[in-house]
MDTraj code that builds the backbone (N, CA, C; nanometers):
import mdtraj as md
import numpy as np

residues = "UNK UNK UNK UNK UNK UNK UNK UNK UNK UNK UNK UNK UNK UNK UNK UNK UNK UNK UNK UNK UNK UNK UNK UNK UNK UNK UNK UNK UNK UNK UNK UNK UNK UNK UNK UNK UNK UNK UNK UNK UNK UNK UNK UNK UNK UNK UNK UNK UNK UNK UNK UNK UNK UNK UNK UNK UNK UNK UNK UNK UNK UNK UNK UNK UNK UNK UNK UNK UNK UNK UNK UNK UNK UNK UNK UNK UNK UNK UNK UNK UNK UNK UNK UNK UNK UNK UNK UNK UNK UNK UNK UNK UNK UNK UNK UNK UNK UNK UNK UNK UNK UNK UNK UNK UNK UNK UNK UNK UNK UNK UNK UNK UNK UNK UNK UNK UNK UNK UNK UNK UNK UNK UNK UNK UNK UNK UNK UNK UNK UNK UNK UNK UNK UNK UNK UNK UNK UNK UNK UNK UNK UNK UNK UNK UNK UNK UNK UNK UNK UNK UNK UNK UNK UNK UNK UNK UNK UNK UNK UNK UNK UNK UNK UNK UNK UNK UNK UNK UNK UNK UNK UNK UNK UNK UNK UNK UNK UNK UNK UNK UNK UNK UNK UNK UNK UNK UNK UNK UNK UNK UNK UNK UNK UNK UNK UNK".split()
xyz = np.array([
    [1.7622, -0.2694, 2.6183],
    [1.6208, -0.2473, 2.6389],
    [1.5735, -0.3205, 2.7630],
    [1.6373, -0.4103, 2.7900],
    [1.5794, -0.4835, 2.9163],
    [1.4522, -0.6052, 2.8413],
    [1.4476, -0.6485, 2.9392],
    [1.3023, -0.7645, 2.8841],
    [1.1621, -0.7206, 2.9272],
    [1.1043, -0.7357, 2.7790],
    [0.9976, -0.6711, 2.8082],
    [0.8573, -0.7567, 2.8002],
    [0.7562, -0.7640, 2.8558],
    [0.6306, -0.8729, 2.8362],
    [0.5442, -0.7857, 2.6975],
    [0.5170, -0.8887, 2.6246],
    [0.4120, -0.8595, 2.4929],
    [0.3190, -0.7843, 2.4885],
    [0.2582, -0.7617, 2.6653],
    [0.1605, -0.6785, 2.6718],
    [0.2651, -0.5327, 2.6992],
    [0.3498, -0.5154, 2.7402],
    [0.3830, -0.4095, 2.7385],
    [0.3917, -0.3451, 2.6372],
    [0.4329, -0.4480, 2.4854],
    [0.4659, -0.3811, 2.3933],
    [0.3578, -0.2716, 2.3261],
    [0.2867, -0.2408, 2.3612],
    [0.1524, -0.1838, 2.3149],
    [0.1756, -0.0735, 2.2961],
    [0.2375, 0.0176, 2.3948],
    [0.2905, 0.1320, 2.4054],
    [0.4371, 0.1813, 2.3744],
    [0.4673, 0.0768, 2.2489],
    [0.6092, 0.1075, 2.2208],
    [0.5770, 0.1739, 2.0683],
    [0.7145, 0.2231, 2.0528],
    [0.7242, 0.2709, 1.8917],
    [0.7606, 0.1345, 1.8673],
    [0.7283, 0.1118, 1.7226],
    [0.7207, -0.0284, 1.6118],
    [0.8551, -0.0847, 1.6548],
    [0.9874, -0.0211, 1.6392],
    [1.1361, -0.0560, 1.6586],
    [1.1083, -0.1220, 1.7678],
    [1.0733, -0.0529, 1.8557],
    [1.0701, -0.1444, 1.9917],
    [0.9994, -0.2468, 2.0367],
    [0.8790, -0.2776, 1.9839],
    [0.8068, -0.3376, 1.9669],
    [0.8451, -0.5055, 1.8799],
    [0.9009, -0.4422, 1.7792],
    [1.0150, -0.5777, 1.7185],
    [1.1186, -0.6252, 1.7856],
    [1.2002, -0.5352, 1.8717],
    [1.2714, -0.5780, 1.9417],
    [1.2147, -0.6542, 2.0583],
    [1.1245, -0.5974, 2.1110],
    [1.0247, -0.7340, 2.2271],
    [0.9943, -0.8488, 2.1548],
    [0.9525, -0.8548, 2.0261],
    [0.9342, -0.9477, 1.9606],
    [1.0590, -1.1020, 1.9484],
    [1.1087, -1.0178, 1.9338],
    [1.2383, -1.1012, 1.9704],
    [1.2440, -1.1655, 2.1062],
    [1.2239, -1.1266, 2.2138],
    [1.2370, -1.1473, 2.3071],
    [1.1302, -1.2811, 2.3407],
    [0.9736, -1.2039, 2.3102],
    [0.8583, -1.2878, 2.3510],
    [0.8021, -1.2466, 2.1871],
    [0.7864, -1.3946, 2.1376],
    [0.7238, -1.3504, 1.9736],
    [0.5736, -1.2971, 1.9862],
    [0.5153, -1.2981, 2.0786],
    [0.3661, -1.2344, 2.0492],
    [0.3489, -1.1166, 2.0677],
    [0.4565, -1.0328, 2.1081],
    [0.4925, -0.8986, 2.1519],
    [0.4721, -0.8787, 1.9781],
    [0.4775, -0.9037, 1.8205],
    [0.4554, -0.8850, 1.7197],
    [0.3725, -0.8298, 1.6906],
    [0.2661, -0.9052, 1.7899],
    [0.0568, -0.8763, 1.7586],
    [0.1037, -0.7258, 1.7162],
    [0.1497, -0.6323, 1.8155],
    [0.1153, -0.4711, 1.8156],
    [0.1225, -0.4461, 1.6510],
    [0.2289, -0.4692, 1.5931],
    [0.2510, -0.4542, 1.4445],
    [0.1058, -0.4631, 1.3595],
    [0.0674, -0.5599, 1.4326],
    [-0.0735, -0.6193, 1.3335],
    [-0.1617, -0.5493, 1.3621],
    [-0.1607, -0.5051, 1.4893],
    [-0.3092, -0.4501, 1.5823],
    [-0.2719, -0.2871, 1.4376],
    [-0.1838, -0.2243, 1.4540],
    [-0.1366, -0.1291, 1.4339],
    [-0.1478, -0.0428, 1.2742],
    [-0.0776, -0.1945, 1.1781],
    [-0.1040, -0.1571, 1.0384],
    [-0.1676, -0.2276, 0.9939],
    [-0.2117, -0.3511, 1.0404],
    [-0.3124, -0.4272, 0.9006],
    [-0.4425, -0.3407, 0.8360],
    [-0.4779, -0.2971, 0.8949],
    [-0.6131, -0.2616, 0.8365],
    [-0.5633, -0.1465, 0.7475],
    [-0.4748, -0.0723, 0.7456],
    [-0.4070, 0.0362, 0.6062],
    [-0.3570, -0.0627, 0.5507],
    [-0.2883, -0.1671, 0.5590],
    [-0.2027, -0.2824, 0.4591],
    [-0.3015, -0.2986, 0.3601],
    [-0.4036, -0.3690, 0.4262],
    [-0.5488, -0.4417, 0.4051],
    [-0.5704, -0.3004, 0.3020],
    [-0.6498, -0.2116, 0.3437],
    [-0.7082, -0.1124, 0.2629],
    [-0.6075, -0.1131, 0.1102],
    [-0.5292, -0.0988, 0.1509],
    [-0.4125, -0.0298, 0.0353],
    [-0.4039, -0.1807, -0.0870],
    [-0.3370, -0.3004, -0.0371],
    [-0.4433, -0.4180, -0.0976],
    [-0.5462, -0.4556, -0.1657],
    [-0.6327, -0.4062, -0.0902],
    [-0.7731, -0.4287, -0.1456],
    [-0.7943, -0.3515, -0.2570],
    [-0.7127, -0.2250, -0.2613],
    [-0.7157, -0.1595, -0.4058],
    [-0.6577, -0.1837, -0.5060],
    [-0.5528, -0.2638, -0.4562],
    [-0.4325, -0.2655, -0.5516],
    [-0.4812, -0.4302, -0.6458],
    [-0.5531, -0.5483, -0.5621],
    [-0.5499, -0.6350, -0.6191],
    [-0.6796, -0.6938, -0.6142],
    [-0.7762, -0.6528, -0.5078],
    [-0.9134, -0.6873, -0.4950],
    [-0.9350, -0.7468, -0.3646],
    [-1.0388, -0.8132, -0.3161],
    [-1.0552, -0.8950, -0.1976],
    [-1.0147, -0.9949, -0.1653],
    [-1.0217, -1.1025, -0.3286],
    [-1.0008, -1.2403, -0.2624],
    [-0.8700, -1.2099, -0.2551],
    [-0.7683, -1.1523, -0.3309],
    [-0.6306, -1.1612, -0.3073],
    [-0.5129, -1.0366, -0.1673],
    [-0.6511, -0.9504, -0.1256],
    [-0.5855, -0.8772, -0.0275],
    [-0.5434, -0.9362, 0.0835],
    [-0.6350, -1.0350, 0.1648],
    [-0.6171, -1.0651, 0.2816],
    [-0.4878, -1.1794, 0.2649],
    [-0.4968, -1.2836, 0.1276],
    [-0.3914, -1.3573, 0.1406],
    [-0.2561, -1.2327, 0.1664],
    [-0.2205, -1.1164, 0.0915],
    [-0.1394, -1.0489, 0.0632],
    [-0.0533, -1.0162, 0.1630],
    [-0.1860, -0.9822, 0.2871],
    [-0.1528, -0.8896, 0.4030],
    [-0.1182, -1.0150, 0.4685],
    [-0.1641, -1.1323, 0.4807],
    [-0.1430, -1.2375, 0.5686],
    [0.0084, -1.2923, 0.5753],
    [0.0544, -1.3281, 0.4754],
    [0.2212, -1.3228, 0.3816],
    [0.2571, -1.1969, 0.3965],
    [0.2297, -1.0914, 0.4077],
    [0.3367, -0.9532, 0.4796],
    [0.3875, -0.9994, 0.5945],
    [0.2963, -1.0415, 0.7119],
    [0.2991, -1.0142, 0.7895],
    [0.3846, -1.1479, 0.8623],
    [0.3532, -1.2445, 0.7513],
    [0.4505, -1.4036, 0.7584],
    [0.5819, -1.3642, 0.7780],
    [0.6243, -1.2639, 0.6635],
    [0.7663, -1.2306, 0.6078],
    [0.7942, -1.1540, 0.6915],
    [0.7620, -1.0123, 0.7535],
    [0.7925, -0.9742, 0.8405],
    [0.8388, -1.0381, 0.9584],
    [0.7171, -1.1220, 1.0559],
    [0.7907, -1.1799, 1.1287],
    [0.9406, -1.2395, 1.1193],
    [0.9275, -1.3173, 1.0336],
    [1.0673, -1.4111, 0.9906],
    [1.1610, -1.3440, 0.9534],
    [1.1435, -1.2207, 0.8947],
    [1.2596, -1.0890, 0.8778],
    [1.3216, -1.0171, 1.0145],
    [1.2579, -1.0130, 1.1200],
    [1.2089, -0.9554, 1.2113],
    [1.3995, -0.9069, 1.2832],
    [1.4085, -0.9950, 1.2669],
    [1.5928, -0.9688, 1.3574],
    [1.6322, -0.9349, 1.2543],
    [1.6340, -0.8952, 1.1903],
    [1.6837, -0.7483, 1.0615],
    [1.6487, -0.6707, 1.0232],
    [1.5441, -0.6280, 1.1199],
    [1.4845, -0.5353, 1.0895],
    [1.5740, -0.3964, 1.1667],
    [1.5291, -0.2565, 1.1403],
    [1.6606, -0.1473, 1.1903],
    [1.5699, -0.0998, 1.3076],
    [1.6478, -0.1615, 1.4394],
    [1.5505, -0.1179, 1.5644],
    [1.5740, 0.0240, 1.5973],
    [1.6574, 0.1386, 1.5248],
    [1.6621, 0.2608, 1.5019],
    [1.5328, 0.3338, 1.4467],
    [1.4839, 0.2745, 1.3677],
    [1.3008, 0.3096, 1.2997],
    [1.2128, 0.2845, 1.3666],
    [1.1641, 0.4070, 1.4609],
    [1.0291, 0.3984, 1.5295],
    [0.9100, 0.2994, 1.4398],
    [0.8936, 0.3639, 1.3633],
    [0.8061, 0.3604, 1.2422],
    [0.8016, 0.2444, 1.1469],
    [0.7108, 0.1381, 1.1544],
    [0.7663, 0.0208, 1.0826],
    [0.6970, -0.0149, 0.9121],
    [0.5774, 0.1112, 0.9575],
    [0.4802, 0.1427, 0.8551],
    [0.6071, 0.1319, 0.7005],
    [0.6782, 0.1884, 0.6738],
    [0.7694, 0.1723, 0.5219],
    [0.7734, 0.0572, 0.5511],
    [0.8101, -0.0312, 0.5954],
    [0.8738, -0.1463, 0.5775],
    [0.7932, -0.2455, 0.6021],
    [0.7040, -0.2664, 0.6544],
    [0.5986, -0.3369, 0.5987],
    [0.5059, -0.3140, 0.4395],
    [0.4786, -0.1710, 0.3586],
    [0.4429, -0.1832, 0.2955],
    [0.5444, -0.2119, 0.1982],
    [0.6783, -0.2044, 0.2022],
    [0.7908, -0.2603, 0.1008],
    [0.7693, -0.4062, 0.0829],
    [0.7298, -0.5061, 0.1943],
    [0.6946, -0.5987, 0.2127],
    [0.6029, -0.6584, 0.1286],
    [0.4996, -0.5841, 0.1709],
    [0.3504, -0.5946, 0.0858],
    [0.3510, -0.5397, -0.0375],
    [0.4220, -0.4701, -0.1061],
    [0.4506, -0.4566, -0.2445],
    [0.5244, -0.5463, -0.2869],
    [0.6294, -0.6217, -0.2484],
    [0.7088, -0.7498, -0.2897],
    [0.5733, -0.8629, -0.3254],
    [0.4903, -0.8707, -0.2251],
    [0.3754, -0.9834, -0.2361],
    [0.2611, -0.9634, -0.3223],
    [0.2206, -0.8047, -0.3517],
    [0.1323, -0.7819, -0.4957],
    [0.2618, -0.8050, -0.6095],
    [0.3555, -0.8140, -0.5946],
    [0.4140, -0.8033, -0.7264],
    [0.4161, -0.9667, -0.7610],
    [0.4020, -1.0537, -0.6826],
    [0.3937, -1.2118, -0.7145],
    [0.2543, -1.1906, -0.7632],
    [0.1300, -1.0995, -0.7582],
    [0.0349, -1.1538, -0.7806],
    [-0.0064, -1.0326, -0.8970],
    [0.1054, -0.9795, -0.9962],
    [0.0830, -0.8553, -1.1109],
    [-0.0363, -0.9151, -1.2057],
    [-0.0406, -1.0565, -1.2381],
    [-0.1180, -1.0732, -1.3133],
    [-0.2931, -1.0348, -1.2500],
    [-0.2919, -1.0392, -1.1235],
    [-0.4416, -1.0627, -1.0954],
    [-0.4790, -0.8544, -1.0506],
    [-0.3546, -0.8136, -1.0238],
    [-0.3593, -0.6303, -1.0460],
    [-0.3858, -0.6514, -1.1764],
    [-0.3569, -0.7235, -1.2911],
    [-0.3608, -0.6615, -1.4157],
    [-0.5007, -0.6922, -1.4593],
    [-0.5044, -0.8206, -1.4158],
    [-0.6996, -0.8227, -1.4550],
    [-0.7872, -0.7528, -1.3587],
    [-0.7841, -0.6941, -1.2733],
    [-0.8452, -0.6529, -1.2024],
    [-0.8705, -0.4657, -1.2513],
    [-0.7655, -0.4428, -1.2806],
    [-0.7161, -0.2776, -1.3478],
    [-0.8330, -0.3371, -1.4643],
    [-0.8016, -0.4149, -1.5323],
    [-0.8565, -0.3966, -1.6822],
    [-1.0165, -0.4330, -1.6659],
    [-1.0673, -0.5270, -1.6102],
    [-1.2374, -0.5382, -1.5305],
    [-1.2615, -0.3759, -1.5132],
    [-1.1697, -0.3037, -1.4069],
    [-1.2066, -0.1673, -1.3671],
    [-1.2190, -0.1062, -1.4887],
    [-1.1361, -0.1077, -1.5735],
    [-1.1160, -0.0008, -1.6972],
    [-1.2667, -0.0586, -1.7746],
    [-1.3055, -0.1464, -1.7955],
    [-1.3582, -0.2444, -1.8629],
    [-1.5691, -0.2167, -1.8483],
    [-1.5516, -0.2399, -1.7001],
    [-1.7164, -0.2482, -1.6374],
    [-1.7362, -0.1380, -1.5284],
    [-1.5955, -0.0432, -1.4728],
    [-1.6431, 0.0845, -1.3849],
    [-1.6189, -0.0655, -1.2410],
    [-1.5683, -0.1736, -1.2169],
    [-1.6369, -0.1437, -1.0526],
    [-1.5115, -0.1070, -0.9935],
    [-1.5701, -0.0942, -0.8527],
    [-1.4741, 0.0244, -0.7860],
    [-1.3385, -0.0253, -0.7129],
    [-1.2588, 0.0563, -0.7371],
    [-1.1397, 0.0355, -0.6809],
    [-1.1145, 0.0076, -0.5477],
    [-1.2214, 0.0627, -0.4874],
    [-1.1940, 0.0545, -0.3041],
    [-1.3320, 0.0448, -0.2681],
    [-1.3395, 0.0619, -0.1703],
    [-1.5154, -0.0223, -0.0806],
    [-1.5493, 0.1484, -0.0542],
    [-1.6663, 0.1827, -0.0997],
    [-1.7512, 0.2840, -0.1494],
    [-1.8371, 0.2795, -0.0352],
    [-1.8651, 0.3971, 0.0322],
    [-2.0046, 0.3731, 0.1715],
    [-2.1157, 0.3616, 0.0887],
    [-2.2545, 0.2949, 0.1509],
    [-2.3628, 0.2758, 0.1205],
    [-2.4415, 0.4351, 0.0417],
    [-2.4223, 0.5104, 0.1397],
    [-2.4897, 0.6565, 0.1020],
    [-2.4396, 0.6965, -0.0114],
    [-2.3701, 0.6583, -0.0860],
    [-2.2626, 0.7368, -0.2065],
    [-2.4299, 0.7511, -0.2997],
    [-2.4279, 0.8712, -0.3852],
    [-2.5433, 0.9200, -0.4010],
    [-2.5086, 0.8656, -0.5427],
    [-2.6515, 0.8263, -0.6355],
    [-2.6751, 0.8007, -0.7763],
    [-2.5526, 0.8761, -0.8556],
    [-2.5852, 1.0389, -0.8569],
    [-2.5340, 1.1131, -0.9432],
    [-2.3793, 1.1089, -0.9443],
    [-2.2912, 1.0692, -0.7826],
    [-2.1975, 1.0673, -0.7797],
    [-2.1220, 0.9329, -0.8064],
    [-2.2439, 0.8135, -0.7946],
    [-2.1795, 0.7025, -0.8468],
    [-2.1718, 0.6781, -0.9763],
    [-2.2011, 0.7616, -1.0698],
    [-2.2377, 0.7959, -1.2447],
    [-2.0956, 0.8162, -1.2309],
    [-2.0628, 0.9227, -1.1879],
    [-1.9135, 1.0222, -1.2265],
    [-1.7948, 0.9377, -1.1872],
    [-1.8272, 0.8607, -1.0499],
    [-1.7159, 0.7653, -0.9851],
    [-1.6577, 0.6579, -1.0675],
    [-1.7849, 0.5527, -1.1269],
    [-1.7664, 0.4708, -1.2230],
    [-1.6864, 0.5153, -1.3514],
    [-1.6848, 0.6357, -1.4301],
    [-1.6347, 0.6689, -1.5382],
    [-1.4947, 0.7180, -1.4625],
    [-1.4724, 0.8079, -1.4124],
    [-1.3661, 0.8010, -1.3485],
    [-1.2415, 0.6969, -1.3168],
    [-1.3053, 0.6388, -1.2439],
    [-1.2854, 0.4814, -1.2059],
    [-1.1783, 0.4252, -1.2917],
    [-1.2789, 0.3779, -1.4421],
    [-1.2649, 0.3452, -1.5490],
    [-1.1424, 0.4111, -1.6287],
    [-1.1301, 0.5325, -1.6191],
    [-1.0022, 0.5987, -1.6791],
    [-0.9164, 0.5908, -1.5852],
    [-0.8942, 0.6054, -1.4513],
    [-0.8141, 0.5673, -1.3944],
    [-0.7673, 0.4313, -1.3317],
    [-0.8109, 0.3128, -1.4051],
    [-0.7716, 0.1578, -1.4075],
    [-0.7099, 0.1949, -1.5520],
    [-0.7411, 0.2830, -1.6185],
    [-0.6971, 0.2119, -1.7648],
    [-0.5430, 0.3057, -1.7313],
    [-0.5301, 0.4131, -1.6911],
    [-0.4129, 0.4788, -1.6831],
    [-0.3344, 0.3887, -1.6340],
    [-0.3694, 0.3153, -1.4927],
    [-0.2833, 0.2810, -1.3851],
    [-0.1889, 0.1864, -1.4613],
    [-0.3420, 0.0944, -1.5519],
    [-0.2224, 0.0142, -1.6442],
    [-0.1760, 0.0254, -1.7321],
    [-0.1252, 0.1367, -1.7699],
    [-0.0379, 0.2086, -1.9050],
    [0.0998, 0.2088, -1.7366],
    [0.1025, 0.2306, -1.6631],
    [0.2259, 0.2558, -1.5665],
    [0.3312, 0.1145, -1.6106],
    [0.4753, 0.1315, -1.5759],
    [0.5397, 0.0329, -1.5315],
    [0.4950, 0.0013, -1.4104],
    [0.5632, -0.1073, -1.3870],
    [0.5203, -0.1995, -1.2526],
    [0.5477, -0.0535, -1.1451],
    [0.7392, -0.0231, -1.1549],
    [0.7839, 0.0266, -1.0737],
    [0.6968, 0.1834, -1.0219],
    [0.6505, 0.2217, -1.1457],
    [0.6150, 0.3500, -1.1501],
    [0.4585, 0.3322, -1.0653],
    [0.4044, 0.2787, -1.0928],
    [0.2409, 0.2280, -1.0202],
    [0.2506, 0.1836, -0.9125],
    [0.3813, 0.1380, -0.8386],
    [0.4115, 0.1243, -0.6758],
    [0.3973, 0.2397, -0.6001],
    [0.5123, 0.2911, -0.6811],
    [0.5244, 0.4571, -0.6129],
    [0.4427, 0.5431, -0.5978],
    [0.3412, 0.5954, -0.7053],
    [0.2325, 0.6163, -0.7013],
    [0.0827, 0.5931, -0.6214],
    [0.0916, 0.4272, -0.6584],
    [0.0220, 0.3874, -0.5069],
    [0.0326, 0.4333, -0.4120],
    [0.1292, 0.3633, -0.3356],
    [0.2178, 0.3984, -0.1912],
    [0.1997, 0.5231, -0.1728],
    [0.2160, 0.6136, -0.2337],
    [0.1831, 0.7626, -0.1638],
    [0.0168, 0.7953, -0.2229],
    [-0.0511, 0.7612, -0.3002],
    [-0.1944, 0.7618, -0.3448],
    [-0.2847, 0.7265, -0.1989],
    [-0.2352, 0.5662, -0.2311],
    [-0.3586, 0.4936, -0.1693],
    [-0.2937, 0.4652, -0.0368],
    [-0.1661, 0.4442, -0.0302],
    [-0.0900, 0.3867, 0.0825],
    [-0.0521, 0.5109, 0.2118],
    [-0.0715, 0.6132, 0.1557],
    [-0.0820, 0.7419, 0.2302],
    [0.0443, 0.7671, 0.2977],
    [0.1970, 0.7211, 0.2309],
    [0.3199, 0.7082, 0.2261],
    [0.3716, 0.8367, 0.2001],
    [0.4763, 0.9101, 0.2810],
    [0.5446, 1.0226, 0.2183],
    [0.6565, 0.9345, 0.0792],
    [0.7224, 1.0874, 0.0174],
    [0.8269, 1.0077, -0.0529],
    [0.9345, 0.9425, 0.0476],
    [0.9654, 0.9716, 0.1369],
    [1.0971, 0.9099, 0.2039],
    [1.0734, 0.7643, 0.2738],
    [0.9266, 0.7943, 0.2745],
    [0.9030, 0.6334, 0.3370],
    [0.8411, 0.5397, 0.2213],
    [0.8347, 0.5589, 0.0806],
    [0.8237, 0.4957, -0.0361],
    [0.9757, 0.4363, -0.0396],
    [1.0643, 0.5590, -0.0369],
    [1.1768, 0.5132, -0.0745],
    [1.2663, 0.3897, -0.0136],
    [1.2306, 0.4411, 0.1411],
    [1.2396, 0.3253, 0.2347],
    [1.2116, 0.2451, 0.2133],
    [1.0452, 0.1960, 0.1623],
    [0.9644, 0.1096, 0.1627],
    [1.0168, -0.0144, 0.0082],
    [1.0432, 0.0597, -0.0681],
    [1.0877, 0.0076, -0.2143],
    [1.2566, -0.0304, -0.2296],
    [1.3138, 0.0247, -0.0845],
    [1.4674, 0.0552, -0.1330],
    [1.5265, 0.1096, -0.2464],
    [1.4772, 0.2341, -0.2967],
    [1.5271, 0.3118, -0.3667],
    [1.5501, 0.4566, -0.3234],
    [1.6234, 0.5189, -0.3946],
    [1.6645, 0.6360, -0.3835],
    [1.5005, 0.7751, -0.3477],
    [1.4973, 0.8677, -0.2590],
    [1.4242, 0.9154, -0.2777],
    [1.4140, 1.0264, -0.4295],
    [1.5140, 1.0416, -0.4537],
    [1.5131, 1.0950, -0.6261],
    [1.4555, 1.0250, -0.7255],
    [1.4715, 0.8601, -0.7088],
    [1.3845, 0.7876, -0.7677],
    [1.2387, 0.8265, -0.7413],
    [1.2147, 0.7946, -0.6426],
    [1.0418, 0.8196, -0.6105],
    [1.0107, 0.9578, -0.6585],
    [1.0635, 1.0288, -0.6481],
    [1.0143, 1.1735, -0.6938],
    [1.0119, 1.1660, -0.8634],
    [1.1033, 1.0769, -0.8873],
    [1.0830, 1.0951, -1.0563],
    [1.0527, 1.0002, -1.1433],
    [1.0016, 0.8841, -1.0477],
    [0.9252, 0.7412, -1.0936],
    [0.7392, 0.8264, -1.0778],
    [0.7401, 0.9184, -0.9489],
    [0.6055, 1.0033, -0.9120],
    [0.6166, 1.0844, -1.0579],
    [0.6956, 1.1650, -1.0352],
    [0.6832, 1.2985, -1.1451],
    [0.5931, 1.1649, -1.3058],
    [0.6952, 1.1251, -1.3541],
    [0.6613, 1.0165, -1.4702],
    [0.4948, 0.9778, -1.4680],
    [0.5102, 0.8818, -1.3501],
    [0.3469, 0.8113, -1.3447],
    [0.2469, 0.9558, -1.3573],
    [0.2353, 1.0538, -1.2829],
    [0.1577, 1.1682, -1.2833],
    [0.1610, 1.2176, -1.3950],
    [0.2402, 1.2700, -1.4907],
    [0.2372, 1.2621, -1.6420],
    [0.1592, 1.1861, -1.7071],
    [0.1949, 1.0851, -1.7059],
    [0.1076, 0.9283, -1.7990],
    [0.0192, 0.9296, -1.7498],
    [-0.0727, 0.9412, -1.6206],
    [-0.1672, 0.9131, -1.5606],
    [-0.2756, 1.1192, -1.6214],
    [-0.1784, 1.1981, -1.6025],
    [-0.3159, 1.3239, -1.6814],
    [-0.2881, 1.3070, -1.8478],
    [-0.2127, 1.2397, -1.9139],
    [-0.2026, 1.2174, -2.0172],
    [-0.3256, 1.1101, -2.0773],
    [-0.3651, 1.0284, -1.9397],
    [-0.4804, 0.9416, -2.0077],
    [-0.6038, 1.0120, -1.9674],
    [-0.5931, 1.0763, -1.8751],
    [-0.7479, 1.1203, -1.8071],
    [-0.7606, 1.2438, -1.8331],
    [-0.7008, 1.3575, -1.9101],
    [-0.6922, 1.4891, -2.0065],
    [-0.7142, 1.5746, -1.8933],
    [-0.8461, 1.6212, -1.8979],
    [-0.9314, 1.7451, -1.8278],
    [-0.9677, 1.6516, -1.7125],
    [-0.9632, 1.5315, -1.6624],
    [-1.0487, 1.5110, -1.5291],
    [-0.9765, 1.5741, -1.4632],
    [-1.0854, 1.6273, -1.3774],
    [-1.0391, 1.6637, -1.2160],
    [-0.9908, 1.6102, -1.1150],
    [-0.9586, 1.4646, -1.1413],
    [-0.9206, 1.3531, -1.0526],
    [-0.7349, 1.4311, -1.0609],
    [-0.7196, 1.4176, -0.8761],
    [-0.5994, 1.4509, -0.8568],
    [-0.5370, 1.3267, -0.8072],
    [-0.4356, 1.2686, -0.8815],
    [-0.3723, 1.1667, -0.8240],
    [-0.2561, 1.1652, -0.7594],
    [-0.2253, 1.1419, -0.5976],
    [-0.0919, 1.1316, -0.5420],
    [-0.0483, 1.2474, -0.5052],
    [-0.0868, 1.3882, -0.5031],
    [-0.0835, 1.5281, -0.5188],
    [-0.0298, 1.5568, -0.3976],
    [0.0640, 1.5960, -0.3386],
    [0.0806, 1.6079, -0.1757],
    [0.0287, 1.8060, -0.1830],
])
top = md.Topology()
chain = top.add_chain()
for i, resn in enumerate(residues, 1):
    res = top.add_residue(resn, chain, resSeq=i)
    for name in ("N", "CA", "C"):
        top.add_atom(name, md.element.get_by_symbol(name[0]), res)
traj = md.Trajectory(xyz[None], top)
């Protein structure tokens, strides 16, 4: 690759971008500039506020320090950071689990809602809501990753699979499972979950 300055890295694919990293460690920033705020989002659903930003902050710890093992063949670093960041909600299952059950519990919302969201639709959102915290936590751990990750994390299956190190047959049938259990709790809603 030759040596490259940090500001160059801006305009690299992620692989390359880690590989400058190596070179000059602030060449990293791009990673951050790049995914935190989907890390962050995807976080913030999965475990709440006070515990997203620690989440994403420790992704992004581990990453670095992973960084020379990472496969400079993968443009794309997006799987492998959220494999990351699912390792770090899973240290924190207990505070997903109170947080699911508050949701199931009092309706509040899973993700940050715009101001305009209208009365009638915040009636339907809240009950909604509510059946879908209580589903999420009828999931296994494994099965409510996968699900996520392509839900909220906006992950194909191959980059779940990546992301989790499992088989993509897994993800398709850890998905198939959770999507079962998940219209099994919510019957007739219209809520489509994970649906590509």
């Amino acid at each position: 690759m030759g040596v490259l300055s940090w500001r160059s890295a801006g305009g690299l694919a992620d692989g390359r971008a880690v590989e400058a990293s190596l070179i000059s460690a602030e060449a990293f920033a791009v990673l951050y500039e790049r995914h935190a705020l989907a890390l962050y989002s995807y976080a913030y659903r999965r475990v709440g506020p006070d515990i997203a930003d620690d989440v994403v902050a420790e992704t992004f710890a581990v990453a670095f320090r992973q960084r020379a093992r990472y496969d400079l063949s993968r443009p794309d670093a997006r799987p492998w950071l959220f494999g990351i960041l699912t390792k770090e909600i899973s240290r924190h299952r207990r505070t997903e689990g109170a947080r699911l059950r508050a949701v199931a519990r009092y309706g509040e919302p899973l993700g940050e809602d715009g101001h305009a969201e209208r009365v009638a639709d915040e009636v339907t959102a809240r009950a909604a809501r509510a059946a879908l915290a209580a589903a999420l936590r009828g999931l296994t751990a494994g099965d409510r990753d996968v699900l996520l990750l392509i839900a909220w994390g906006g992950l194909s299956y191959d980059e779940v699979a990546d992301a989790l190190g499992i088989p993509a047959g897994t993800v398709r049938s850890r998905l198939h499972r959770a999507r079962r259990q998940v219209r099994a709790v919510l019957g007739d809603n219209p809520l489509r979950v994970g649906e590509e």
